[in-house]
SEKOLRO-925038 format. One line per 5 residues: for each residue x, y, z of C-alpha. Coordinates in nm, 3 decimals. Each point is the difference from the previous one (the first is absolute). Layout:
// residues N
X Y Z  ...
//
This chain:
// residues 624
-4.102 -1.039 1.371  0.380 -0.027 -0.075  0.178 0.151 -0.280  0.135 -0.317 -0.149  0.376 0.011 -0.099
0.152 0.079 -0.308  0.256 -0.227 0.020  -0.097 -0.209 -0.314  0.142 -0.324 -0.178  0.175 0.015 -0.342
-0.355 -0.140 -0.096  -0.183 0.270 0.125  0.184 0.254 -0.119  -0.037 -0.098 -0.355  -0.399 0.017 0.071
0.018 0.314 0.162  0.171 0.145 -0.272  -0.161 -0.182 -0.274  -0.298 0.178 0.176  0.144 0.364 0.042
0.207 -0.004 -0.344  -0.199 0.233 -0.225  0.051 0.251 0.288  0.351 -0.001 0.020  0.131 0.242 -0.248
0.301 -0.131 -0.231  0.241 0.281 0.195  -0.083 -0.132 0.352  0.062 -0.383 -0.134  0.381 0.139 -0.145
0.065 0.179 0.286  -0.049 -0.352 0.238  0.182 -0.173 -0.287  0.293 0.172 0.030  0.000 0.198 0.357
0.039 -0.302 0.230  -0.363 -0.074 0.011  -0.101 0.327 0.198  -0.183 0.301 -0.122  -0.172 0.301 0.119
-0.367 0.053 -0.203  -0.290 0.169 -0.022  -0.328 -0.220 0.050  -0.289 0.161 -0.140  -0.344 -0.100 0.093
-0.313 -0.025 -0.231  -0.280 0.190 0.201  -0.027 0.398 0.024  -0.172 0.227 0.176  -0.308 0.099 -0.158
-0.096 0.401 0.084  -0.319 0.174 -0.037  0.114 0.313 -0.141  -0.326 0.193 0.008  -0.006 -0.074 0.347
0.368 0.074 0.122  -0.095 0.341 -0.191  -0.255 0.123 0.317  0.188 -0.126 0.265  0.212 0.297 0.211
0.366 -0.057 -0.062  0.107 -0.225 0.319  -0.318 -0.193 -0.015  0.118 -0.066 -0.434  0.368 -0.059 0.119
-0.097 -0.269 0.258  -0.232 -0.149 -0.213  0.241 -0.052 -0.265  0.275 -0.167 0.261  -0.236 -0.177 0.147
-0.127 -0.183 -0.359  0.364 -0.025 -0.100  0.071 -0.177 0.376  -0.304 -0.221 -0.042  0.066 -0.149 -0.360
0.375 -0.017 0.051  -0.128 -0.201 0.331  -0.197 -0.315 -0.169  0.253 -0.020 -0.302  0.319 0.017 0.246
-0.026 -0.186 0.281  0.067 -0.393 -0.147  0.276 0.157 -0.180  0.141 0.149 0.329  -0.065 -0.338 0.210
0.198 -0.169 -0.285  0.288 0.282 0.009  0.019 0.044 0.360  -0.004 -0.414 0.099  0.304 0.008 -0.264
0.194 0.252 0.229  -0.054 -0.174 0.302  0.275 -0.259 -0.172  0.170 0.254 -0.203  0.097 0.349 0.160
0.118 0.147 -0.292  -0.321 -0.013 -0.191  -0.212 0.373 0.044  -0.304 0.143 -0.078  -0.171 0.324 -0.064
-0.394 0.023 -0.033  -0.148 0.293 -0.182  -0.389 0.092 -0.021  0.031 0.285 -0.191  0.107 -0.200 -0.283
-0.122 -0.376 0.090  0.375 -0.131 0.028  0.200 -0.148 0.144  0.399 -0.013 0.020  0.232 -0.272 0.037
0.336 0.025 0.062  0.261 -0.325 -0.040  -0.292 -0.269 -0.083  0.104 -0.328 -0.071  -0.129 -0.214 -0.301
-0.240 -0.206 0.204  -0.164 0.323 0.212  -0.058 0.147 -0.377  -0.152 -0.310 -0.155  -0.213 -0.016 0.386
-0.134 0.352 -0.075  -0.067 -0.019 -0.372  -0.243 -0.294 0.065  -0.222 0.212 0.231  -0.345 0.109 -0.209
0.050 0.333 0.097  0.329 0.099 -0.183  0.009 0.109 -0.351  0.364 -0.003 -0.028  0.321 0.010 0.193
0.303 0.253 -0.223  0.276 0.159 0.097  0.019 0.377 0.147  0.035 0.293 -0.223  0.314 0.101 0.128
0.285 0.038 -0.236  -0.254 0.180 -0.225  -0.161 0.228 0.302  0.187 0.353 -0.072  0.264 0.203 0.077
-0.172 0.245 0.241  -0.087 0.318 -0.113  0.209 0.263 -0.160  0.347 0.086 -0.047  0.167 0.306 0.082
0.137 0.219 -0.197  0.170 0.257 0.215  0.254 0.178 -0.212  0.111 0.235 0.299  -0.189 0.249 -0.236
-0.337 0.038 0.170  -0.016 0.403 0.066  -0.064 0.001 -0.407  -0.322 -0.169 0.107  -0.311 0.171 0.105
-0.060 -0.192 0.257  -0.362 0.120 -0.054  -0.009 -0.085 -0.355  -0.185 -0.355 -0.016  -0.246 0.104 0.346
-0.109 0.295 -0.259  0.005 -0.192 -0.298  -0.278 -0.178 0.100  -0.252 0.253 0.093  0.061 -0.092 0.448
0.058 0.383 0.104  -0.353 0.123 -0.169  -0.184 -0.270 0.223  0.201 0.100 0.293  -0.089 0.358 -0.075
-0.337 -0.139 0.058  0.063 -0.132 0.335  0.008 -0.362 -0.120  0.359 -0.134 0.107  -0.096 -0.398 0.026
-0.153 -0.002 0.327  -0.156 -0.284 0.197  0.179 -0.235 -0.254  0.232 -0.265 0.099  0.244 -0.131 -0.319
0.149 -0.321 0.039  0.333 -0.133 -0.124  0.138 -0.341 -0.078  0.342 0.078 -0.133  0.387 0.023 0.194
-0.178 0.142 0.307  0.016 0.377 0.120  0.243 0.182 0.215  -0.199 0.153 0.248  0.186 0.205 0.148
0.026 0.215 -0.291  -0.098 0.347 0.140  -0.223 0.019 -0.367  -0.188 -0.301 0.078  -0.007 -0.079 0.405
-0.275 0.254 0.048  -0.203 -0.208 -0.228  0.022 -0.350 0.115  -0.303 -0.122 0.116  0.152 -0.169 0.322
-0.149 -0.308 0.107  -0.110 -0.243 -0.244  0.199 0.172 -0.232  0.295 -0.246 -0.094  0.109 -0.348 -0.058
0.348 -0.137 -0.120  -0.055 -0.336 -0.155  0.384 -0.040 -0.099  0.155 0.109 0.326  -0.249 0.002 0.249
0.100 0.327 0.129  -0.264 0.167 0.284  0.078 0.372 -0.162  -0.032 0.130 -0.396  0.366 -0.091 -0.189
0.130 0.100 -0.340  0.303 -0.108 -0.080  -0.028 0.014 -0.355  -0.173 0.329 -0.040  -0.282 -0.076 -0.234
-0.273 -0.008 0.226  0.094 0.343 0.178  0.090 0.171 -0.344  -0.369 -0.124 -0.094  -0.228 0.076 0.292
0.211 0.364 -0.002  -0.146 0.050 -0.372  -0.366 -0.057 0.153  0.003 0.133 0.390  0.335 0.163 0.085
-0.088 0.371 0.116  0.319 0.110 -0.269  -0.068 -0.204 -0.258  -0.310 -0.136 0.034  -0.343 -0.005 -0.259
-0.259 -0.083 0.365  0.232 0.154 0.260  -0.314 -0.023 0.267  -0.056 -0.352 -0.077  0.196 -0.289 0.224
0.175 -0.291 -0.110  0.052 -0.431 0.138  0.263 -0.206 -0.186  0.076 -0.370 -0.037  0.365 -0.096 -0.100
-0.021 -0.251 -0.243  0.327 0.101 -0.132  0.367 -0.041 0.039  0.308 0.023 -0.212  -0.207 0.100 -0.332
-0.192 -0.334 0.053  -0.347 -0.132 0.157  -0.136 -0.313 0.084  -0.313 -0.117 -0.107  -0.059 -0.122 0.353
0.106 0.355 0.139  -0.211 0.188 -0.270  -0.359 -0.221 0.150  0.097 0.040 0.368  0.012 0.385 -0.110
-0.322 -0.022 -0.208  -0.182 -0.152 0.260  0.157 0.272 0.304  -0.152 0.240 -0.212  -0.367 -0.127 0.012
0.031 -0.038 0.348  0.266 0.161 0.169  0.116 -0.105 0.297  0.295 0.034 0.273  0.341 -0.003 -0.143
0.034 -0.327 0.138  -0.292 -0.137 -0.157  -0.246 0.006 0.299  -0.300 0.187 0.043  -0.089 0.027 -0.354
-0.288 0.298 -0.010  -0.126 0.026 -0.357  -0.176 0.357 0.029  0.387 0.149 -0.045  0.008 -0.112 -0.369
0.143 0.249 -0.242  -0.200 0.173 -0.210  0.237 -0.020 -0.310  0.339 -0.264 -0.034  0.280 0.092 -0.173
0.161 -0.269 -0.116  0.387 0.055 -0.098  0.086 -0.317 -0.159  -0.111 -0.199 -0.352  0.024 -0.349 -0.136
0.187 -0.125 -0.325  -0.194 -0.097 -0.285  0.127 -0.371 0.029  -0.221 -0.012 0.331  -0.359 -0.175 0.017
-0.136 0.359 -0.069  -0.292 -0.076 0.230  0.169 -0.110 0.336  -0.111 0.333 0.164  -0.360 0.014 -0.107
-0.133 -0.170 0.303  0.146 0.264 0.173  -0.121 0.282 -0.210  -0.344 -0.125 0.009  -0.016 0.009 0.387
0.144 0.359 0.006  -0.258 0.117 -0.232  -0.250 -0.177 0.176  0.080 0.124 0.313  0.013 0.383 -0.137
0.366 0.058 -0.031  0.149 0.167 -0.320  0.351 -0.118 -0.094  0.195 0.139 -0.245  0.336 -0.108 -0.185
0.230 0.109 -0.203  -0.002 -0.115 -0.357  0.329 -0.248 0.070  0.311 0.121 0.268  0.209 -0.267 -0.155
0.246 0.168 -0.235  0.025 -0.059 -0.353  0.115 -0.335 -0.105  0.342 -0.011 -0.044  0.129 0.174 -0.373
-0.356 0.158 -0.056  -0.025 0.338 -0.068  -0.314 0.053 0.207  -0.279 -0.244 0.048  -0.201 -0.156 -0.309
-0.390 0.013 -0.074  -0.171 -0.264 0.208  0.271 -0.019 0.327  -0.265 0.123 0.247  -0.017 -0.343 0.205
-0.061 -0.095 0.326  -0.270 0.132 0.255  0.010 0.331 -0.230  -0.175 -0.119 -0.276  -0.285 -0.139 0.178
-0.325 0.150 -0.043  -0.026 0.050 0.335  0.266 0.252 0.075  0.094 0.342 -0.069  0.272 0.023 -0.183
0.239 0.314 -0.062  0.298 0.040 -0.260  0.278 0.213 0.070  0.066 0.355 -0.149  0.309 0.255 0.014
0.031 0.356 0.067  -0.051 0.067 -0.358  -0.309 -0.215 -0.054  0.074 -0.269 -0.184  -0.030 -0.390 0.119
0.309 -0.124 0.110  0.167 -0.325 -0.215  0.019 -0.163 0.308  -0.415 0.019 0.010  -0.166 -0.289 -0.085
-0.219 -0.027 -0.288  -0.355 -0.190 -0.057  -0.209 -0.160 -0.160  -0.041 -0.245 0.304  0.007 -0.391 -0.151
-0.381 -0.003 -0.023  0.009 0.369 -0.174  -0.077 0.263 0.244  0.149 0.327 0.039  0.252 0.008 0.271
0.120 0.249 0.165  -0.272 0.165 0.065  0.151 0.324 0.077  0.338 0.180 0.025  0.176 0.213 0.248
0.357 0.104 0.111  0.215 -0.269 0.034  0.383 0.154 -0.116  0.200 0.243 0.185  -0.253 -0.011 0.304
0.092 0.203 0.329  -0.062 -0.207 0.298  0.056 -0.109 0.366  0.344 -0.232 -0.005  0.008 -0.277 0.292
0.371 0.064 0.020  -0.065 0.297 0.326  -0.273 0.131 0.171  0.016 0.273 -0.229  0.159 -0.065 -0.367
-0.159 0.028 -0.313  0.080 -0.135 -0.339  -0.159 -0.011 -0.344  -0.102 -0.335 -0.093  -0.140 -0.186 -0.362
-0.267 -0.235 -0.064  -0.326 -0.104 -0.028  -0.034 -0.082 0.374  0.006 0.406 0.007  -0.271 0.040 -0.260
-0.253 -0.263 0.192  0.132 0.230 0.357  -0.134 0.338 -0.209  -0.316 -0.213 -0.099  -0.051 -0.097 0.337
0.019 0.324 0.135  -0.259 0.113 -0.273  -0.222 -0.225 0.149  0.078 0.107 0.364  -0.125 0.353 -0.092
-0.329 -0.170 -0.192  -0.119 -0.230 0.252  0.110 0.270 0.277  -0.305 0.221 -0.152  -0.189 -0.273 -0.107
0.031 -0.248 0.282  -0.301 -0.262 -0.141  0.192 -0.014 -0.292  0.055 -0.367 -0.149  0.264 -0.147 -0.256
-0.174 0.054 -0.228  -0.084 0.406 0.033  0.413 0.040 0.120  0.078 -0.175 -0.341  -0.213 0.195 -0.216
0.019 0.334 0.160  0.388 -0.047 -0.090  0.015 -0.133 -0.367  -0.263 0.179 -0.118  0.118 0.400 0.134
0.378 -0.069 -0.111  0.167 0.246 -0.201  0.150 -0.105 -0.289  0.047 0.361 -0.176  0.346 -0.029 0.168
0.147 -0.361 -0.105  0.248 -0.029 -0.254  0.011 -0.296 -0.177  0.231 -0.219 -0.035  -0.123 -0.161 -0.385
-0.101 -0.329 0.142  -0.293 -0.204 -0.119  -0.110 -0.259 0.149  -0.301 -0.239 -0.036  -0.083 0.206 -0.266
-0.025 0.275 0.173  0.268 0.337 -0.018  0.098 0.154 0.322  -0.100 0.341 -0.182  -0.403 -0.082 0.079
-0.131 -0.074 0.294  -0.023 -0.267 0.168  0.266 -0.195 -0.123  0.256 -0.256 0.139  0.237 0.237 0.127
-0.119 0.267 0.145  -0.346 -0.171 0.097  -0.258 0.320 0.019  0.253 0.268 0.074  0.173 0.120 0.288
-0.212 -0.002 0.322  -0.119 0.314 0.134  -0.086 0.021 0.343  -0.155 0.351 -0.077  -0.183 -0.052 -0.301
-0.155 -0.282 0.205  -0.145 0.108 0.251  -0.093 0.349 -0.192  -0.200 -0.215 -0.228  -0.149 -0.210 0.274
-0.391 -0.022 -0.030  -0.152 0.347 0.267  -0.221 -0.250 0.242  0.148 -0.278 0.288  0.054 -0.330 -0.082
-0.248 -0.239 0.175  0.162 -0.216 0.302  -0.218 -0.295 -0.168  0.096 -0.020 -0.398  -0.309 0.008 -0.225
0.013 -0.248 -0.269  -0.139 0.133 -0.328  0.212 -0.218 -0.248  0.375 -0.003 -0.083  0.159 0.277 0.115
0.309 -0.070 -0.259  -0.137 0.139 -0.334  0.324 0.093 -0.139  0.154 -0.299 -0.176  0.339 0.067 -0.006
-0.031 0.005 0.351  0.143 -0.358 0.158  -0.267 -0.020 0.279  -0.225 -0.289 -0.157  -0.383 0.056 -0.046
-0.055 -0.268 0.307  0.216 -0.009 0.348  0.065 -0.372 0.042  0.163 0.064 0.347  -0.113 -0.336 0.132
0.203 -0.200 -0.181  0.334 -0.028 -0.203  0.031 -0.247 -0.293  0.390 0.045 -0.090  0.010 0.023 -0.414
0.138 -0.283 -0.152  0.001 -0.225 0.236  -0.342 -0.196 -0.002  -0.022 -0.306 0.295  -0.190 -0.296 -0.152
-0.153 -0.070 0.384  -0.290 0.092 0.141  -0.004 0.331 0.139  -0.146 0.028 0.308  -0.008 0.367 -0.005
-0.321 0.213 0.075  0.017 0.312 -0.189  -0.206 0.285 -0.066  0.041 0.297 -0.283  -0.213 0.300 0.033
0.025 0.285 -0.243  0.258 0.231 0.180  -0.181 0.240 0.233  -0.034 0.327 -0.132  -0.013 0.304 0.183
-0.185 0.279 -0.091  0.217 0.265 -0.131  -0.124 0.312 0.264  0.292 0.100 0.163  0.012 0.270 0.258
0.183 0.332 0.036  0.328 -0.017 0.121  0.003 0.103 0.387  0.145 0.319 0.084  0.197 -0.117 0.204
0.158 -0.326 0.100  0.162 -0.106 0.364  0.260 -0.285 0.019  -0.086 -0.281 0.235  0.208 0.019 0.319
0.260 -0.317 -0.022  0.183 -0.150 0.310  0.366 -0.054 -0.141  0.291 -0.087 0.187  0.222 0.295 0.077
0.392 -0.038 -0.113  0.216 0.195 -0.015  0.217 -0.268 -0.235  0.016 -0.289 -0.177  -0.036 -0.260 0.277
0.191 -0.332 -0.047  -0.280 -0.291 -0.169  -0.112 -0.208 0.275  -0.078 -0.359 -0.115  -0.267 -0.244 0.152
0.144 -0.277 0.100  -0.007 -0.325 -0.219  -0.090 -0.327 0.145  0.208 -0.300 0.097  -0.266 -0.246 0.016
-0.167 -0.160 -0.303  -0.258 0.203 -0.174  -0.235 0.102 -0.230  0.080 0.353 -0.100  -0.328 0.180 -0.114
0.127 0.276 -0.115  -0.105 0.240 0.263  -0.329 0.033 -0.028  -0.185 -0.308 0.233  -0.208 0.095 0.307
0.121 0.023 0.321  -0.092 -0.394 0.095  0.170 -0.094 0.293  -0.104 -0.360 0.009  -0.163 -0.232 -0.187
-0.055 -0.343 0.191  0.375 -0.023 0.166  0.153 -0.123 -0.334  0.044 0.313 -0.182  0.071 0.324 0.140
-0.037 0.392 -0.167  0.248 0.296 0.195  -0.178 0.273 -0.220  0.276 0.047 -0.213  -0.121 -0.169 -0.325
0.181 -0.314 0.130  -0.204 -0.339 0.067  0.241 -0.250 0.191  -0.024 -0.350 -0.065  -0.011 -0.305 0.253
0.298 -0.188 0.107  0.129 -0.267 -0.296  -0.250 -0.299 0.041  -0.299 0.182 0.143  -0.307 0.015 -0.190
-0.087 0.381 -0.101  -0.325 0.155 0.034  -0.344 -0.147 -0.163  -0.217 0.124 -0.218  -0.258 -0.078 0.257
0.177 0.123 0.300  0.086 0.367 -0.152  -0.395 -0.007 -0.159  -0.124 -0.033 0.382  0.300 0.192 0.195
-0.181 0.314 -0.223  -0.376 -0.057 -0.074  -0.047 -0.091 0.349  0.187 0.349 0.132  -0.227 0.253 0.156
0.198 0.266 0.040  0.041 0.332 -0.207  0.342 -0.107 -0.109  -0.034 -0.336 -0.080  -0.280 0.124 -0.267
0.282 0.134 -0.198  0.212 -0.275 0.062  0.059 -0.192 -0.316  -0.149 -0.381 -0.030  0.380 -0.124 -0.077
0.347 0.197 0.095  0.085 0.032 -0.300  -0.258 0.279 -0.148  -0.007 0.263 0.204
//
């Protein structure tokens, strides 16, 4: 079967878009009204992948990590691949046209689409609707510094003591066996704080530059994974860290932030090859935020496959600064990714305990408490990416989610089974808020002198008094459901983990959803919690040895015209002679005037493979 072309009459363009219209939003129509009749857009498809929570719950944590890519690969699969046939005929005429698939989030990207390849992919059943990227919305990354030249007057101890890290370390608990992720500006390395606890191979992707070795060249990132790992600095100093660069120049791309989101629930080489999922962080700090003018939902696909798949991330309550003549940031400005229920979120402190203005506040829009915690986030001693070996004190809430992060480094490090859920309440609920000074804000009703509130969420997290208070017997490998495991209400974990599926608010599609979704009470653990081992032994990590700060290698860009995936696609070599994979996330198309692959020549070049790697082989280039 041929892909028919796309070439259509003035005729047939009207149908098609007559068709497709009510999925075109009113931004992606201006923008081909007035940018020459090209655009790059987001095409979002109706069906999601359904999880069985309960079950993903006993299943050891490669065998839950696979399981979750392999869903995520199988649904993007049967909603994608018309929608790719369409896009991909339409380069064979026009080289300029790209295209980035994502599973993770059931997307895909298209960059410089004409009119005609829009209105070609709005009329296929499977789209819900085609919008432009968050971009100029999608954050200034991370903090900013505020080295005054006057750092000896800092303890550079102060905010590592603050929150309780040196009891659990006198303990023997120093984070290890835990892997913390970060999709931020990158990490330098080399830094003689942090190389000792990269986790080597599998442990970084650069979806900006495509560099083959961890960058920074902004310093967020490294001032950030210093707060939670760095052996000066650092809340989990035995724990290792993996980064994604998302981030450049204070800005990331909504494309660069997925490719990132997706590395990090299956990891693979730096050029995208070879994904392995089973080196999945533990924990993601995430050092970047979204405006409040943003669909506030864009990220929840995303968020629901991390929690399905058993990773915690964590944010800071909004690294953008303070809009412009504000004295410090109003009741309700938590937006983004942070005020989802599905996230832990952390405000920022200084060294005299008080939130800082540029903190944002809750309620969320649909009245929730957000943050959900507070920690140091002014005046912060960290790693700097500007040597191997400088340090710098840093602001922002980016630091506060780092100390959170760390917190939960130290939890799960004793309590390896724990879930989400157990990290999330073991923190808000042991926070000490004897300490806080407020700052005589009420919001939603609610002053910041009680507990919770909106700005100060339950306190400021204590990595001691949270694991002291920890129930005395282990936590099961297989949770025990007994009921909801969230009886505090002004906690913003919901009574039932919908982790299936993501209905964005306010935004309702009037067609048929094809969507199979299942919601199961969330899984509750039984609270029996162990002793803390005596002691603890850091897992032996192959890292690179360097002496410096080698220049960034990039991997080479093709000439030919492709399909960029992002990085993440199997390593296909061939797929019936038209279309061809080199293992670097790159699928080249035929020669102008050939007819690309069909959907019935890919279906049998895989089902009818016997060997071991063609079982992982995906159905269709572009999921893998």
């Amino acid at each position: 079967m041929k892909v028919s072309s796309i070439v259509l009459t003035a005729t047939a363009v009207a149908f098609v878009a007559a068709a497709g219209a009510t999925k075109i939003t009113p931004p992606v129509q201006h923008a081909l009204d007035t940018q020459n009749g090209t655009v790059s857009v987001v095409v979002e498809f109706l069906s999601s992948a359904a999880f069985d929570t309960d079950a993903l719950a006993a299943l050891a944590r490669p065998d839950r990590l696979n399981k979750v890519t392999s869903t995520l690969q199988a649904a993007a699969k049967e909603s994608q691949v018309h929608v790719m046939q369409t896009i991909v005929q339409a380069m064979t005429s026009n080289p300029a046209i790209a295209a980035q698939t994502f599973f993770v989030a059931n997307r895909i990207h298209v960059t410089n689409a004409p009119a005609v390849l829009v209105a070609a992919i709005a009329a296929d059943a499977n789209v819900d609707r085609i919008r432009l990227p968050i971009s100029s919305g999608v954050s200034t990354a991370a903090s900013v510094s505020s080295d005054d030249g006057d750092n000896a007057s800092v303890d550079p101890a102060w905010a590592v003591s603050r929150i309780g890290a040196s009891a659990v370390w006198a303990d023997g608990n120093r984070g290890a066996d835990i892997i913390v992720g970060s999709i931020d500006s990158g990490v330098r390395f080399t830094h003689v704080a942090l190389l000792p606890a990269f986790r080597g191979p599998y442990g970084w992707f650069d979806a900006v530059g495509h560099t083959a070795v961890p960058v920074d060249l902004d310093g967020s990132g490294t001032a950030a994974m210093g707060v939670i790992v760095s052996a000066e600095h650092g809340v989990a100093p035995a724990a290792s860290w993996m980064a994604c660069k998302a981030c450049s120049g204070g800005r990331c791309s909504e494309g660069a932030l997925t490719s990132c989101a997706q590395f990090m629930l299956c990891p693979s080489a730096p050029d995208g090859s070879n994904k392995v999922c089973d080196h999945a962080p533990h924990i993601l700090h995430n050092g970047w935020a979204t405006s409040d003018d943003d669909d506030s939902a864009w990220f929840d696909p995303v968020l629901a496959a991390w929690r399905a798949a058993g990773i915690v991330p964590v944010f800071g309550t909004n690294p953008l600064p303070a809009p412009t003549g504000a004295a410090s940031m109003s009741c309700g400005s938590v937006a983004g990714p942070a005020a989802s229920t599905l996230v832990l979120t952390a405000g920022a402190t200084n060294i005299n305990n008080s939130v800082v203005a540029s903190s944002a506040r809750g309620p969320t829009k649909d009245q929730r408490i957000k943050p959900d915690l507070v920690a140091p986030g002014q005046r912060v001693p960290s790693t700097d990416s500007r040597s191997d070996a400088a340090t710098s004190t840093r602001d922002g809430s980016s630091f506060a989610a780092a100390f959170t992060a760390g917190a939960a480094a130290l939890y799960l490090s004793a309590y390896p089974a724990a879930t989400f859920n157990d990290v999330s309440l073991a923190l808000t609920r042991q926070t000490d808020t004897t300490d806080i000074m407020p700052i005589g804000l009420t919001c939603g009703s609610l002053s910041d002198a009680y507990y919770p509130n909106h700005v100060a969420g339950a306190g400021l997290v204590s990595a001691a008094r949270a694991l002291a208070k920890a129930p005395k017997t282990p936590l099961p490998t297989t949770p025990t459901t007994t009921g909801d495991d969230t009886d505090d209400s002004s906690m913003s974990e919901p009574t039932t983990a919908r982790l299936t599926t993501i209905t964005p608010p306010n935004r309702t599609s009037t067609r048929p959803n094809t969507t199979t979704t299942t919601t199961t009470a969330a899984p509750t653990t039984t609270t029996t919690h162990g002793p803390e081992p005596t002691t603890t032994t850091a897992a032996v990590l192959t890292t690179p040895v360097v002496t410096r700060a080698p220049n960034a290698t990039r991997t080479p860009r093709p000439t030919s015209t492709s399909v960029n995936i992002g990085g993440n696609s199997s390593n296909v070599t061939a797929l019936d002679g038209k279309f061809s994979h080199d293992g670097n996330g790159t699928i080249v198309a035929p020669e102008t005037g050939k007819d690309p692959v069909t959907t019935t020549d890919a279906a049998t070049s895989s089902d009818e493979a016997d060997d071991d790697d063609a079982d992982d082989r995906p159905w269709f280039p572009f999921f893998g």
